[in-house]
KOLGU-4560 file (N, C-alpha, C; in nm, 3 decimals, padded with zeros to 5 digits):
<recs>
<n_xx: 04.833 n_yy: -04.736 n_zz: -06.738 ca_xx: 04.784 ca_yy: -04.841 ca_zz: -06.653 c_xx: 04.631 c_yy: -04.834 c_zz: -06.651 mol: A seq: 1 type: UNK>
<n_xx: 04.546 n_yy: -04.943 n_zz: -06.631 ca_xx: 04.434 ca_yy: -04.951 ca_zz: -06.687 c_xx: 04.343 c_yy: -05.004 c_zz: -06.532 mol: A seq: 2 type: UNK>
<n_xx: 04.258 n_yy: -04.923 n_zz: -06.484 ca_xx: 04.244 ca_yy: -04.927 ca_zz: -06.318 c_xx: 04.140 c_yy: -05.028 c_zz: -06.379 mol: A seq: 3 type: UNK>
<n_xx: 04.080 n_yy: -05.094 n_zz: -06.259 ca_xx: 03.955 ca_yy: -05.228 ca_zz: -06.271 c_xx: 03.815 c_yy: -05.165 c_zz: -06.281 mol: A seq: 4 type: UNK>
<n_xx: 03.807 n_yy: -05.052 n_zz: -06.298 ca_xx: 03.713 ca_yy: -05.002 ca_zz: -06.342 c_xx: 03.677 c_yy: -05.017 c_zz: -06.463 mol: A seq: 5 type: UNK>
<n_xx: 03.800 n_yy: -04.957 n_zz: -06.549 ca_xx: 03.774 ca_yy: -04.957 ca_zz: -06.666 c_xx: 03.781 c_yy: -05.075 c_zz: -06.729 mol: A seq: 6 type: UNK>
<n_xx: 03.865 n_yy: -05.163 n_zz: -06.699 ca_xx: 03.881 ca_yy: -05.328 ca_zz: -06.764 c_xx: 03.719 c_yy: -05.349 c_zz: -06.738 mol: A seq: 7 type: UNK>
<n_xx: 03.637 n_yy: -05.339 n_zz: -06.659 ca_xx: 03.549 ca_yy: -05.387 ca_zz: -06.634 c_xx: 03.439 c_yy: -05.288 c_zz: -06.753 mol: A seq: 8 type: UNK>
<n_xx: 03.435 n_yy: -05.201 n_zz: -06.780 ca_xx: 03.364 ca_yy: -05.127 ca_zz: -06.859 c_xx: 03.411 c_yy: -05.232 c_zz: -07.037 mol: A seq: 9 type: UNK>
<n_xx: 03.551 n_yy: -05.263 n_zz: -06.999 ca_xx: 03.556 ca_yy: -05.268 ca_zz: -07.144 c_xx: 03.479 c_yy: -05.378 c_zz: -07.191 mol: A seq: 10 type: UNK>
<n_xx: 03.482 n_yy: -05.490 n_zz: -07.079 ca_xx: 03.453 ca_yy: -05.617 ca_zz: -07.065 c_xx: 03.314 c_yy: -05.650 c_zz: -07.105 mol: A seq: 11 type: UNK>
<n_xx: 03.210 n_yy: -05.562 n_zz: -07.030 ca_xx: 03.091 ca_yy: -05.565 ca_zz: -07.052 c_xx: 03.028 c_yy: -05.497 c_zz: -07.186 mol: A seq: 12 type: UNK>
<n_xx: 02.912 n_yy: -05.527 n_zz: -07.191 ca_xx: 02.868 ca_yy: -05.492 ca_zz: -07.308 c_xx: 02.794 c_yy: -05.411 c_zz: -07.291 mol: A seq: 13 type: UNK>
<n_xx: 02.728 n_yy: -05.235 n_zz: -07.408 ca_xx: 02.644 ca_yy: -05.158 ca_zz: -07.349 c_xx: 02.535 c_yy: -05.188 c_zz: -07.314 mol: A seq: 14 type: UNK>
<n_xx: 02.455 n_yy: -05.325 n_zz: -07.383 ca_xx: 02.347 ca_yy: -05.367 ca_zz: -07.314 c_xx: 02.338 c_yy: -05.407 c_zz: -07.171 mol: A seq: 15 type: UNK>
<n_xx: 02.381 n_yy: -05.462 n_zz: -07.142 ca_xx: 02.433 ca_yy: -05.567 ca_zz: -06.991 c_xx: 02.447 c_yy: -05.455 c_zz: -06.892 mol: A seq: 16 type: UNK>
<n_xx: 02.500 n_yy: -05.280 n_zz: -06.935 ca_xx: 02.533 ca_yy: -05.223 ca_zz: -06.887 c_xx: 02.386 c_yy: -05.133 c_zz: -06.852 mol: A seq: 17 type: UNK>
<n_xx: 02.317 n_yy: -05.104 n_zz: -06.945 ca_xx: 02.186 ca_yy: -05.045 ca_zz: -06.935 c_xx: 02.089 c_yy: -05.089 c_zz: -06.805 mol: A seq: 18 type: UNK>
<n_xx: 02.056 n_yy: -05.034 n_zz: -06.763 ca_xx: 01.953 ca_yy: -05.029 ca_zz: -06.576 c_xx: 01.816 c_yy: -05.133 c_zz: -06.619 mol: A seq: 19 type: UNK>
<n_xx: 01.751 n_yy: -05.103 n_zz: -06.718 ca_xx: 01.623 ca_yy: -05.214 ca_zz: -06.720 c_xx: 01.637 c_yy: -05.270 c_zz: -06.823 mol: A seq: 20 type: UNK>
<n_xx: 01.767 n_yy: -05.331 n_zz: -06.858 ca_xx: 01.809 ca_yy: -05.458 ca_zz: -06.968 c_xx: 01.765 c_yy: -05.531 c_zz: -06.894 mol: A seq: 21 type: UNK>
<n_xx: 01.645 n_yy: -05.611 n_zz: -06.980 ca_xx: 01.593 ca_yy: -05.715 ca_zz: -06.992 c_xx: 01.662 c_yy: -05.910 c_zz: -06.899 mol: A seq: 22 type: UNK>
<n_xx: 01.751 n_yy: -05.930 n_zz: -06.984 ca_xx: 01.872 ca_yy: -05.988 ca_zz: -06.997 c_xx: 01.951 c_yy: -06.028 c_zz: -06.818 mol: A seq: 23 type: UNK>
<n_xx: 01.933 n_yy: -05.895 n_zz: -06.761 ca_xx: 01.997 ca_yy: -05.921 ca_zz: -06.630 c_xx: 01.883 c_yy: -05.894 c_zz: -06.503 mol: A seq: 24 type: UNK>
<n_xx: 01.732 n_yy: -05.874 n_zz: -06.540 ca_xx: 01.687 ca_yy: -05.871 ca_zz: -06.478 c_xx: 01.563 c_yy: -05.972 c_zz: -06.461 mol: A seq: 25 type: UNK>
<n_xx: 01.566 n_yy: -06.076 n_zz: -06.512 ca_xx: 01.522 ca_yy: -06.210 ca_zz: -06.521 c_xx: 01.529 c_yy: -06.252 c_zz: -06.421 mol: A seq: 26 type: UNK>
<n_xx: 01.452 n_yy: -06.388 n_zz: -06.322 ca_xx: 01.430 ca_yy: -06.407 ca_zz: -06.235 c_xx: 01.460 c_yy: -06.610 c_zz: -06.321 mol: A seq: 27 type: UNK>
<n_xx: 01.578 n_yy: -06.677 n_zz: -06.258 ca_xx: 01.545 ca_yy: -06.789 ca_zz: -06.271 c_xx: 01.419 c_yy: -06.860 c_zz: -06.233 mol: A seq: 28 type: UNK>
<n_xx: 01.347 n_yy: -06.936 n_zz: -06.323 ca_xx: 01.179 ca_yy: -07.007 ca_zz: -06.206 c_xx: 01.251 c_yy: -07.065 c_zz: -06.064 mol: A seq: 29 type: UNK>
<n_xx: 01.367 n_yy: -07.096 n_zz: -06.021 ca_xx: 01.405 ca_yy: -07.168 ca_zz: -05.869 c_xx: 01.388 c_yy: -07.007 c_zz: -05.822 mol: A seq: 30 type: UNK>
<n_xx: 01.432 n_yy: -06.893 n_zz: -05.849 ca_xx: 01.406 ca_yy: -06.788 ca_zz: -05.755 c_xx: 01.272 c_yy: -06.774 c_zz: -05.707 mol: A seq: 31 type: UNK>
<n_xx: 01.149 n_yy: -06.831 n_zz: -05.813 ca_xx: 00.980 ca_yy: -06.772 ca_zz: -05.825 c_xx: 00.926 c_yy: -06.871 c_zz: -05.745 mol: A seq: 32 type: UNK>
<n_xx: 00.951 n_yy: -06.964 n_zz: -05.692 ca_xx: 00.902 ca_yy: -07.131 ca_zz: -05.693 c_xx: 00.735 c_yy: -07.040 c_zz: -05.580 mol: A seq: 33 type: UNK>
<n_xx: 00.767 n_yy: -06.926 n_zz: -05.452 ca_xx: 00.665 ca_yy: -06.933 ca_zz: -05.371 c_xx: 00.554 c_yy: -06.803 c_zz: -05.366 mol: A seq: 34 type: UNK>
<n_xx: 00.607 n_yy: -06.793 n_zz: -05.497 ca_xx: 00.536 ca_yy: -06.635 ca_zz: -05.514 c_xx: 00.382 c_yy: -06.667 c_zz: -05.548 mol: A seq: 35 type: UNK>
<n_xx: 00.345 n_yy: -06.783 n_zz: -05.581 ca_xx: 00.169 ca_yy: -06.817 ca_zz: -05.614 c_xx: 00.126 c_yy: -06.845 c_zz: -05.500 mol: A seq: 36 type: UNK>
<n_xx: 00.200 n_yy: -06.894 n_zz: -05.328 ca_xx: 00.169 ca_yy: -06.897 ca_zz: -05.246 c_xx: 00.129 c_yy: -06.773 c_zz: -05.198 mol: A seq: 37 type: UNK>
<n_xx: 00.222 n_yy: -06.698 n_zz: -05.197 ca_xx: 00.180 ca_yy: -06.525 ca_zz: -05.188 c_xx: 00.058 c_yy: -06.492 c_zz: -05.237 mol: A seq: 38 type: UNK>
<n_xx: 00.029 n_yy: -06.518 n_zz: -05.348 ca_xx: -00.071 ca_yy: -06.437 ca_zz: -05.384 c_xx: -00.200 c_yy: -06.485 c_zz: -05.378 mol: A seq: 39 type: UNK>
<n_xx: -00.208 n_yy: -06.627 n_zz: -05.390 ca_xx: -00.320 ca_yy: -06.721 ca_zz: -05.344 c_xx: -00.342 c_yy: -06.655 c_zz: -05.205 mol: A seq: 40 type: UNK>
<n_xx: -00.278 n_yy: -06.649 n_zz: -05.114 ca_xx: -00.287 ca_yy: -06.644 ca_zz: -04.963 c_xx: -00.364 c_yy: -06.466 c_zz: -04.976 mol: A seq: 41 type: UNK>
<n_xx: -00.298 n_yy: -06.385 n_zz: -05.026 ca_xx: -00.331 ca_yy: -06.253 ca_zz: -05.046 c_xx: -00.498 c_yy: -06.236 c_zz: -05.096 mol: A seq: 42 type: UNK>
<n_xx: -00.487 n_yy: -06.315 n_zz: -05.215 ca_xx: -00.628 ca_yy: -06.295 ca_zz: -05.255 c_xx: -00.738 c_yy: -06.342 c_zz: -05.177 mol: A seq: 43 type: UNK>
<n_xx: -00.700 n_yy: -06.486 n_zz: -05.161 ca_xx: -00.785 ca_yy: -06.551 ca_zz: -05.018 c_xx: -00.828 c_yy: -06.468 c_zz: -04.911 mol: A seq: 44 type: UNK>
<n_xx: -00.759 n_yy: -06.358 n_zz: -04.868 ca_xx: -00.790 ca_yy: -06.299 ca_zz: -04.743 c_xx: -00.884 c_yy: -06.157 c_zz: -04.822 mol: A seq: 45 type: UNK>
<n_xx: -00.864 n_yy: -06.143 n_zz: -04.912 ca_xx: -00.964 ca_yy: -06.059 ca_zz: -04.962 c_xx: -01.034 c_yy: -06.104 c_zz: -04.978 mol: A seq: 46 type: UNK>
<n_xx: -01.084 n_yy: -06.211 n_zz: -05.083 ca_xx: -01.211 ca_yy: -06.272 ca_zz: -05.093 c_xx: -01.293 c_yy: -06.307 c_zz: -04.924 mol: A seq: 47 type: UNK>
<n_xx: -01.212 n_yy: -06.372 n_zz: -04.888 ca_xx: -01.259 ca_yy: -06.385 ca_zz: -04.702 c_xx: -01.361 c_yy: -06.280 c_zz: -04.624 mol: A seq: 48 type: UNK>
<n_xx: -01.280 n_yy: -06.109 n_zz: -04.669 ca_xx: -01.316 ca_yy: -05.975 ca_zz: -04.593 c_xx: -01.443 c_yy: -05.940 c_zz: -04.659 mol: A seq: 49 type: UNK>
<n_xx: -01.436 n_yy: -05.981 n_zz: -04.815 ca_xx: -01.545 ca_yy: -05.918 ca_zz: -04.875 c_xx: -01.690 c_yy: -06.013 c_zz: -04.837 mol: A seq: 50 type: UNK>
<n_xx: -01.691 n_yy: -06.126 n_zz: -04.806 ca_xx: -01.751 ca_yy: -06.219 ca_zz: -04.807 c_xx: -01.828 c_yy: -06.141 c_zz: -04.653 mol: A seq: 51 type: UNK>
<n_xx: -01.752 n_yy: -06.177 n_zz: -04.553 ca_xx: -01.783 ca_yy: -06.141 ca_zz: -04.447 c_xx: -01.836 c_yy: -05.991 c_zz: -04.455 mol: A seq: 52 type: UNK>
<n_xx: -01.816 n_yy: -05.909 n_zz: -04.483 ca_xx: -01.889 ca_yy: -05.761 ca_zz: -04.568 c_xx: -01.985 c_yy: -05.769 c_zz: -04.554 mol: A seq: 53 type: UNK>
<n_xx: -02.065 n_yy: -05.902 n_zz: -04.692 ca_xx: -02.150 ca_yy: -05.907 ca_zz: -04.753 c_xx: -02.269 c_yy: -05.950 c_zz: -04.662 mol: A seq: 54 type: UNK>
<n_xx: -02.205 n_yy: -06.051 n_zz: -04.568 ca_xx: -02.330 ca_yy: -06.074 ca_zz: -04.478 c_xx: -02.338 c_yy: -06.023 c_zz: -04.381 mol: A seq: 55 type: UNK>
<n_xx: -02.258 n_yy: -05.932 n_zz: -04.368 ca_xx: -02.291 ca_yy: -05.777 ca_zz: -04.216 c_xx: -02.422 c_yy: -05.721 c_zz: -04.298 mol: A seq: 56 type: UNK>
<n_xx: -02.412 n_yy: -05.701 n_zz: -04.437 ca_xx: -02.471 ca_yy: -05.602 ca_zz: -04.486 c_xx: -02.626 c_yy: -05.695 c_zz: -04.476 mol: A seq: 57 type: UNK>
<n_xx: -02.606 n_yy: -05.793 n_zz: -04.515 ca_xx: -02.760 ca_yy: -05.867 ca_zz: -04.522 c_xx: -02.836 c_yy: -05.918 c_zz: -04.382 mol: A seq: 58 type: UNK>
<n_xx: -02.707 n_yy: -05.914 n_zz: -04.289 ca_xx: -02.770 ca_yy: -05.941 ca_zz: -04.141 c_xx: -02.786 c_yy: -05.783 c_zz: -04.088 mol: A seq: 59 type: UNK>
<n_xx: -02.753 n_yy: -05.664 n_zz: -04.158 ca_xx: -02.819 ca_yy: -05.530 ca_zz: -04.069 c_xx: -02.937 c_yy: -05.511 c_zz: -04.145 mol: A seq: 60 type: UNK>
<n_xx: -02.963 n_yy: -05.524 n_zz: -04.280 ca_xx: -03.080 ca_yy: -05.502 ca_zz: -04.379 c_xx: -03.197 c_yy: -05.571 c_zz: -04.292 mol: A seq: 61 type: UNK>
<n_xx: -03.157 n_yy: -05.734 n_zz: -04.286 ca_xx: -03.212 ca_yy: -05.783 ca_zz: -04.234 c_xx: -03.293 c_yy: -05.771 c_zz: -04.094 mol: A seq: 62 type: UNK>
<n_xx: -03.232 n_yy: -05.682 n_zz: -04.013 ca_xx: -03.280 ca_yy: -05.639 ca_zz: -03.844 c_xx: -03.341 c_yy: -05.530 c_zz: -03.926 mol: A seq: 63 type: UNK>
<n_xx: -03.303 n_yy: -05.451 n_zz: -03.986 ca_xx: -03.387 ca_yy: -05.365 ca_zz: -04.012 c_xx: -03.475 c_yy: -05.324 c_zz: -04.052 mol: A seq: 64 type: UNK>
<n_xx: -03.545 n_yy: -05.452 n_zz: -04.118 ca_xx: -03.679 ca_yy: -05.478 ca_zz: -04.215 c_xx: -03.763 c_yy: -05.494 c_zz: -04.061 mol: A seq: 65 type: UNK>
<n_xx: -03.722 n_yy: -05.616 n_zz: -04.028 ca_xx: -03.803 ca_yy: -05.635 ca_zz: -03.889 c_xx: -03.829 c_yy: -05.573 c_zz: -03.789 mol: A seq: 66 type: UNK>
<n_xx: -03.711 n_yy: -05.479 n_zz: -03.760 ca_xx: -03.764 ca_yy: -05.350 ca_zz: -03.656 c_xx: -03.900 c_yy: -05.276 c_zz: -03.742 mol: A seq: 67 type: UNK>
<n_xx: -03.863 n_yy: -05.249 n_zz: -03.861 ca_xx: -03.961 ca_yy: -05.130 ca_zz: -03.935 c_xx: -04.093 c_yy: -05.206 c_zz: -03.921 mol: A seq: 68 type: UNK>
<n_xx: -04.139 n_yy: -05.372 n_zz: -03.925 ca_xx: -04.220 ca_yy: -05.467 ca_zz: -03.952 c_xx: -04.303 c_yy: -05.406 c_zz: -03.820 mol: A seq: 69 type: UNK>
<n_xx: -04.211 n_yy: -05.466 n_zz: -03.692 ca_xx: -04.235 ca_yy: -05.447 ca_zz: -03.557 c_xx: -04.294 c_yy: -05.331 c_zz: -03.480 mol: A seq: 70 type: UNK>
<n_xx: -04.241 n_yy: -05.191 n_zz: -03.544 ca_xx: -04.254 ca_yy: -05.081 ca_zz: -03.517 c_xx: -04.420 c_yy: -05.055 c_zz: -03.593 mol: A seq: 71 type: UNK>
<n_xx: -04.445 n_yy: -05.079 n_zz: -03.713 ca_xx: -04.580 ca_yy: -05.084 ca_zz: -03.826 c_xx: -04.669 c_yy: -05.156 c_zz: -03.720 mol: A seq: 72 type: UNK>
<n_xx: -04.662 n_yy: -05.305 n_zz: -03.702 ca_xx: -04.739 ca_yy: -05.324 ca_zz: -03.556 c_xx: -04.771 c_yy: -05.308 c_zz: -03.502 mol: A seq: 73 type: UNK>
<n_xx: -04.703 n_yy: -05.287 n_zz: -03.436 ca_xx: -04.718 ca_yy: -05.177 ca_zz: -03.332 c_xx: -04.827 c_yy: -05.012 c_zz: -03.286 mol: A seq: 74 type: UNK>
<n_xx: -04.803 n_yy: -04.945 n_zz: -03.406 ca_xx: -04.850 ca_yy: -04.881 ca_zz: -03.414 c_xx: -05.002 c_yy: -04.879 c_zz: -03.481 mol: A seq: 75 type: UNK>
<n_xx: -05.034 n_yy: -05.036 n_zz: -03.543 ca_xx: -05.123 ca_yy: -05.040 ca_zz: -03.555 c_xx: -05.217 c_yy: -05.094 c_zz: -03.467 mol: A seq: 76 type: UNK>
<n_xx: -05.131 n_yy: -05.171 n_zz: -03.392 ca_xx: -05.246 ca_yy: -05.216 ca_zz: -03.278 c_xx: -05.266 c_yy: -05.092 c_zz: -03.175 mol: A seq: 77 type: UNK>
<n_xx: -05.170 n_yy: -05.012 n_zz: -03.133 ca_xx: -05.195 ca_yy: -04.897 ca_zz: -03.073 c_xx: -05.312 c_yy: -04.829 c_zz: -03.118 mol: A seq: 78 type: UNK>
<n_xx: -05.363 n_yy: -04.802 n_zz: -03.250 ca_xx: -05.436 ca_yy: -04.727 ca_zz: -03.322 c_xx: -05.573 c_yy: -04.789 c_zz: -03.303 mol: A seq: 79 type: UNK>
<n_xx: -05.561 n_yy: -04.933 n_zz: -03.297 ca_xx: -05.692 ca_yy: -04.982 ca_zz: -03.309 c_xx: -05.723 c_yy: -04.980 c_zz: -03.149 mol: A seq: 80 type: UNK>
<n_xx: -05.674 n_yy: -04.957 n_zz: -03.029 ca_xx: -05.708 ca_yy: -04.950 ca_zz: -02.935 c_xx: -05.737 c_yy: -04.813 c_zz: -02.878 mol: A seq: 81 type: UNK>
<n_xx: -05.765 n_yy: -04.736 n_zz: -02.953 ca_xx: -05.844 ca_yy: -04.621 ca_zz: -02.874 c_xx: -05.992 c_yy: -04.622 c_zz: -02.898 mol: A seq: 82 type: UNK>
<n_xx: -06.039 n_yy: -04.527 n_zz: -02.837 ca_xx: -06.197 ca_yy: -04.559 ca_zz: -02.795 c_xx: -06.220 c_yy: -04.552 c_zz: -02.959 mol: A seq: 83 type: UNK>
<n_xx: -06.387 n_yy: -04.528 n_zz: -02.947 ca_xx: -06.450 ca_yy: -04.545 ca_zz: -03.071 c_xx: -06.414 c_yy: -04.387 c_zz: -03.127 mol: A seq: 84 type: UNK>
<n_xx: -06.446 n_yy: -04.391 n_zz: -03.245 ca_xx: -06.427 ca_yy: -04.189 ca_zz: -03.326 c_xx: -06.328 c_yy: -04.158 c_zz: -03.330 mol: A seq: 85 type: UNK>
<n_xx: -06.190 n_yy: -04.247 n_zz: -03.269 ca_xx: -06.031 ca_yy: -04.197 ca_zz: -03.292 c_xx: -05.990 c_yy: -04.330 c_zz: -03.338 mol: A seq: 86 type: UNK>
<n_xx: -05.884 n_yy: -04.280 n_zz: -03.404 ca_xx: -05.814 ca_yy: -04.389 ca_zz: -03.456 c_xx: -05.888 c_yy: -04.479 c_zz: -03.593 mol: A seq: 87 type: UNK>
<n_xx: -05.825 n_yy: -04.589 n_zz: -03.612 ca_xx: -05.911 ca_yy: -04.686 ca_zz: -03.659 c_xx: -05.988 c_yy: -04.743 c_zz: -03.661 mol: A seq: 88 type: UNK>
<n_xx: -06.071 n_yy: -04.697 n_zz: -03.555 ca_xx: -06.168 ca_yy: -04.730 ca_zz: -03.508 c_xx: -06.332 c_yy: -04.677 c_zz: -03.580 mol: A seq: 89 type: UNK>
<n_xx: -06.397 n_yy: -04.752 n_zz: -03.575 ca_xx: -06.533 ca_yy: -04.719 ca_zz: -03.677 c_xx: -06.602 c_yy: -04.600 c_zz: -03.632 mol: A seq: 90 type: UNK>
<n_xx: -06.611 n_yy: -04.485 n_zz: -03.699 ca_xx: -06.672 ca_yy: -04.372 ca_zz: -03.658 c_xx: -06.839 c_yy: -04.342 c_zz: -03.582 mol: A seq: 91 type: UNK>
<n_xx: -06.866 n_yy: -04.363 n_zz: -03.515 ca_xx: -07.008 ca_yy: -04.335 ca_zz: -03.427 c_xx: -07.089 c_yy: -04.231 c_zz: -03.525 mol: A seq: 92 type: UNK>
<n_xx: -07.209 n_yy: -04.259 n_zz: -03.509 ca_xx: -07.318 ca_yy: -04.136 ca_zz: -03.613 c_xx: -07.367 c_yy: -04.106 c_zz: -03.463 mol: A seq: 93 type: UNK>
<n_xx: -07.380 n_yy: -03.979 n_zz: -03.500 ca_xx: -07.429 ca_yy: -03.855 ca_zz: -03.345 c_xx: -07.597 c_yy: -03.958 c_zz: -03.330 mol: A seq: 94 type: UNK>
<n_xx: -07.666 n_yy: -04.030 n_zz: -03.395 ca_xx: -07.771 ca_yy: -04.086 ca_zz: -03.380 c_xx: -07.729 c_yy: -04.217 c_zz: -03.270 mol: A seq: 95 type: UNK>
<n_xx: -07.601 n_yy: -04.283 n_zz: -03.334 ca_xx: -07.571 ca_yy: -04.404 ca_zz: -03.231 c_xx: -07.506 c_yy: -04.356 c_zz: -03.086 mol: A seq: 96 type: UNK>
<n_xx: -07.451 n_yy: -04.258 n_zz: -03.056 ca_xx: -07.421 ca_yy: -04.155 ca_zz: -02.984 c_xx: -07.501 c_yy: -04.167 c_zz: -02.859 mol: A seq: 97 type: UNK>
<n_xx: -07.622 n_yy: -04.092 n_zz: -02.937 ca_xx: -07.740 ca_yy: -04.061 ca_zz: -02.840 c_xx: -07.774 c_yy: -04.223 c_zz: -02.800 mol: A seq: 98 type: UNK>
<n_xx: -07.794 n_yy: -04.333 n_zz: -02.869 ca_xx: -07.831 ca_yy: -04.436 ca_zz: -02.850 c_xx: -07.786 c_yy: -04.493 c_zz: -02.714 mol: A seq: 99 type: UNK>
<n_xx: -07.619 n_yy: -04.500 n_zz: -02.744 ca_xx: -07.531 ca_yy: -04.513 ca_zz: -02.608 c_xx: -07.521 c_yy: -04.459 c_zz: -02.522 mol: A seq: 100 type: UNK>
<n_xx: -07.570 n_yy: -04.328 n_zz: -02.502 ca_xx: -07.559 ca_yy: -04.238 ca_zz: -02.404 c_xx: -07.663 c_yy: -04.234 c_zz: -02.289 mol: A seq: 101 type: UNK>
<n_xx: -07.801 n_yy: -04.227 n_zz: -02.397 ca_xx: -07.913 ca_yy: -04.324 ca_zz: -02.315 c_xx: -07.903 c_yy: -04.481 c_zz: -02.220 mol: A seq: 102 type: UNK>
<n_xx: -07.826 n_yy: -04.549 n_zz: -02.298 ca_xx: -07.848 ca_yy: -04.701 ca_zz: -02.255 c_xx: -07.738 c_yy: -04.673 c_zz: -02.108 mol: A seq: 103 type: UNK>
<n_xx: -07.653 n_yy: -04.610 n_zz: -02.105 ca_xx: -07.571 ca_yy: -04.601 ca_zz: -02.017 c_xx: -07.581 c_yy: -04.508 c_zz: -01.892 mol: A seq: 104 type: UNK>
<n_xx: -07.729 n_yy: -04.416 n_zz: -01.909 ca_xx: -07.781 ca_yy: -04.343 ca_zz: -01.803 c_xx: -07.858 c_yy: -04.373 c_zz: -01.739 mol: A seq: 105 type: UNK>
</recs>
């Protein structure tokens, strides 16, 4: 007596029977019809993240030129506001010195 196992072995063929035959693992196109929606949608949201990335990166570059701008400023007007002989300021000759020192006594 011949159990339905085996009728079924006889039936098939060793290809048909093999795990990544080709043949039975085909996808009719009515199975595929929404899979470009998938991946359109997928890629879209990457392109989206990277995009948005790109201008974090150019809006922190960006603050950060201008702080450094702001800070340079800064420190230069600080510099030019100390008395005379410090800073940026035009150095006094011990002759103009005495000059001022007189006019102011």
């Amino acid at each position: 007596m011949i159990t339905s196992i085996q009728r079924r072995r006889q039936t098939t063929s060793p290809e048909s029977r093999c795990f990544g035959s080709r043949r039975n693992n085909r996808q009719s196109p009515a199975n595929r019809t929404g899979s470009i929606i998938t991946l359109s949608a997928g890629v879209l949201v990457m392109v989206l993240a990277f995009t948005a990335f790109t201008v974090d990166l150019g809006w922190i570059t960006l603050a950060r030129a201008q702080m450094r701008n702001a800070a340079d400023a800064a420190a230069f007007a600080g510099a030019t506001e100390f008395g005379p002989g410090t800073g940026l300021a035009p150095v006094l000759s011990s002759s103009s010195v005495a000059v001022e020192s007189k006019d102011a006594a």
